[in-house]
C-alpha positions in Angstrom: 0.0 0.0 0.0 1.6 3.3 -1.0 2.0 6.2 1.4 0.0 9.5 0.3 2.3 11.7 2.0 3.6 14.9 -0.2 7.3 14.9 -1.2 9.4 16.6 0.4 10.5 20.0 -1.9 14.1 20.0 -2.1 15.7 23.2 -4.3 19.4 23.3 -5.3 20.4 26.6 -5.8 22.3 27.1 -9.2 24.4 30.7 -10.0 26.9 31.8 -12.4 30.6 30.6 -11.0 28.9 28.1 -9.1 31.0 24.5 -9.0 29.1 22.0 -11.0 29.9 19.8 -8.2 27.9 22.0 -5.5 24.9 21.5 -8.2 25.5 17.8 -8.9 26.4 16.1 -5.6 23.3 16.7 -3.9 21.2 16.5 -7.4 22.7 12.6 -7.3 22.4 12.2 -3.4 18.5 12.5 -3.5 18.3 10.6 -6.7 19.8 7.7 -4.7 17.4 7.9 -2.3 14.6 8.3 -4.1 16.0 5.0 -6.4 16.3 2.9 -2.8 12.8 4.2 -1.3 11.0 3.7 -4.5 12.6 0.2 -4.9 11.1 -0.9 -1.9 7.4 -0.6 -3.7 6.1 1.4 -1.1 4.8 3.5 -3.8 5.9 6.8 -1.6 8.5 9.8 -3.5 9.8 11.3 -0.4 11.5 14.1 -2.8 10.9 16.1 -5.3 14.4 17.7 -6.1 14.8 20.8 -8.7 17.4 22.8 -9.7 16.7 26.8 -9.0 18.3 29.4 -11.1 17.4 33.1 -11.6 16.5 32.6 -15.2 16.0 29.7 -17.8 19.5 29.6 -19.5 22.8 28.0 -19.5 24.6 29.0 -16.8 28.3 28.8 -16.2 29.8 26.8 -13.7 33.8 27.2 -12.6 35.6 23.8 -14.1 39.0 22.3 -13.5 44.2 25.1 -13.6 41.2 28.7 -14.4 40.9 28.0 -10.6 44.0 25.8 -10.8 45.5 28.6 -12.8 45.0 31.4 -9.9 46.4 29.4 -7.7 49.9 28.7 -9.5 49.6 32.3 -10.2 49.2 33.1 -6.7 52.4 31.1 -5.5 54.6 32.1 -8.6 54.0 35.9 -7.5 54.5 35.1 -3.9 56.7 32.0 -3.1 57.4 32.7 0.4 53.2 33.5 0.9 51.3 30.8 3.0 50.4 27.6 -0.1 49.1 24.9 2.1 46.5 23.5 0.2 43.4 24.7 2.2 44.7 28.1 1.5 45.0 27.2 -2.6 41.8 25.8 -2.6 40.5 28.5 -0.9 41.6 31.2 -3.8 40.1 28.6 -6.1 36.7 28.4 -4.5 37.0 24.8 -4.1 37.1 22.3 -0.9 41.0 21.0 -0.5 39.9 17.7 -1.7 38.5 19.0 -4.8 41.1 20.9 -5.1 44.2 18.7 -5.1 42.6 16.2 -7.3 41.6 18.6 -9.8 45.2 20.2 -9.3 46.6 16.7 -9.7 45.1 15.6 -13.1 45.8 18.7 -14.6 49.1 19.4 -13.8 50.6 16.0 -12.8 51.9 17.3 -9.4 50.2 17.7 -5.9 50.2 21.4 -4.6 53.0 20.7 -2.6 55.1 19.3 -4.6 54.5 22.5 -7.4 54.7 24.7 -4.4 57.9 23.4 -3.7 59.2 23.4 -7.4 58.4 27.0 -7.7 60.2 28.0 -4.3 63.2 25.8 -5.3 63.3 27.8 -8.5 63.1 31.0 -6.5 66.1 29.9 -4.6 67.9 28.8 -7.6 67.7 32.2 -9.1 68.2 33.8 -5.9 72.0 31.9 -5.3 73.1 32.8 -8.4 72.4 36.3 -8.9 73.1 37.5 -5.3 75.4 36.9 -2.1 72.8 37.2 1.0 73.3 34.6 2.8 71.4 31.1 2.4 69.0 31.4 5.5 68.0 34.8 4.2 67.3 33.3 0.9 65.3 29.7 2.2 63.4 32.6 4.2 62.7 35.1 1.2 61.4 31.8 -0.9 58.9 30.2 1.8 60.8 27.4 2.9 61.2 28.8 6.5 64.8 27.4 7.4 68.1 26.6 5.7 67.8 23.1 6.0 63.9 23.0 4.9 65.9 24.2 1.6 68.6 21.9 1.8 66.7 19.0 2.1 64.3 20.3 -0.8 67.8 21.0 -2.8 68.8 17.1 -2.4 65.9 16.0 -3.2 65.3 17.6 -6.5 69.2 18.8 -7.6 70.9 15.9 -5.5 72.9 18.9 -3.8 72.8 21.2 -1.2 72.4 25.1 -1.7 76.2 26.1 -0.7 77.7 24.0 -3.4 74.7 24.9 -6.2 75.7 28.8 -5.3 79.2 27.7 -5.7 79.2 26.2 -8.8 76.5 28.7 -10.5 77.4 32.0 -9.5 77.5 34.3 -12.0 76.8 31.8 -14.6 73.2 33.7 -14.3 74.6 37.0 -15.4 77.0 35.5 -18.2 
């Protein structure tokens, strides 16, 4: 015997810029449910689920490196800046999840790792066209101590930033 009971009005709210996730994921959440209750053959639709816009027309969503994009823009302008990934996801309007996925599959790197790419080029440029010494420089390019950069230098050059300065100096200028 099916239950008369009137569905329960649920409205997504849909805007220009909004993520076509914010739009999709609940769109698919109450499908589900609806799918499960109906399949019991109760004969009851608990939800009734539109999507609300201003007007009838296509409406631009944000997709997947624009926001990317302003966040490697951010942190090439601004190595030394905060780039954890809640604070990239943030300037993308996206939830850090999201965000390093998306970030991920477009670029092939995680935030951190680019983050860390672009300060290591900072620092790179930095020891070869000046003299200030190497904690001033790992502080100047975000990585906080000497030996954060050293560490990121072995890693990536296999050798530390005394040595790199060493044996690029100048070579910058020539």
């Amino acid at each position: 015997m099916g239950n008369t009971r009137t569905p329960r009005q649920i409205a997504i709210l849909a805007y220009p810029g909004v993520q076509s996730l914010d739009v999709t994921g609940p769109l698919e959440v109450f499908a589900g449910a609806q799918q499960l209750i109906e399949g019991r053959a109760s004969g009851e639709r608990p939800y009734e689920v539109r999507i609300v816009a201003r007007r009838r027309a296509p409406l631009l969503t944000l997709g997947s490196h624009e926001p990317q994009r302003e966040a490697q823009r951010a942190v090439l302008e601004n190595a030394a800046a905060v780039h954890t990934v809640e604070a990239m996801a943030a300037r993308a309007h996206m939830s850090p999840r999201h965000f390093a996925c998306a970030f991920r599959a477009e670029t092939g790197l995680t935030p951190a790792r680019y983050v860390e790419r672009v300060r290591l080029e900072a620092a790179r440029r930095r020891l070869e066209e000046g003299s200030e010494p190497i904690a001033a420089v790992a502080g100047a390019c975000g990585f906080g101590t000497a030996e954060t950069m050293r560490r990121a230098f072995l890693r990536a050059l296999e050798v530390g930033p005394a040595e790199y300065r060493r044996r690029f100096q100048g070579r910058a200028a020539a």
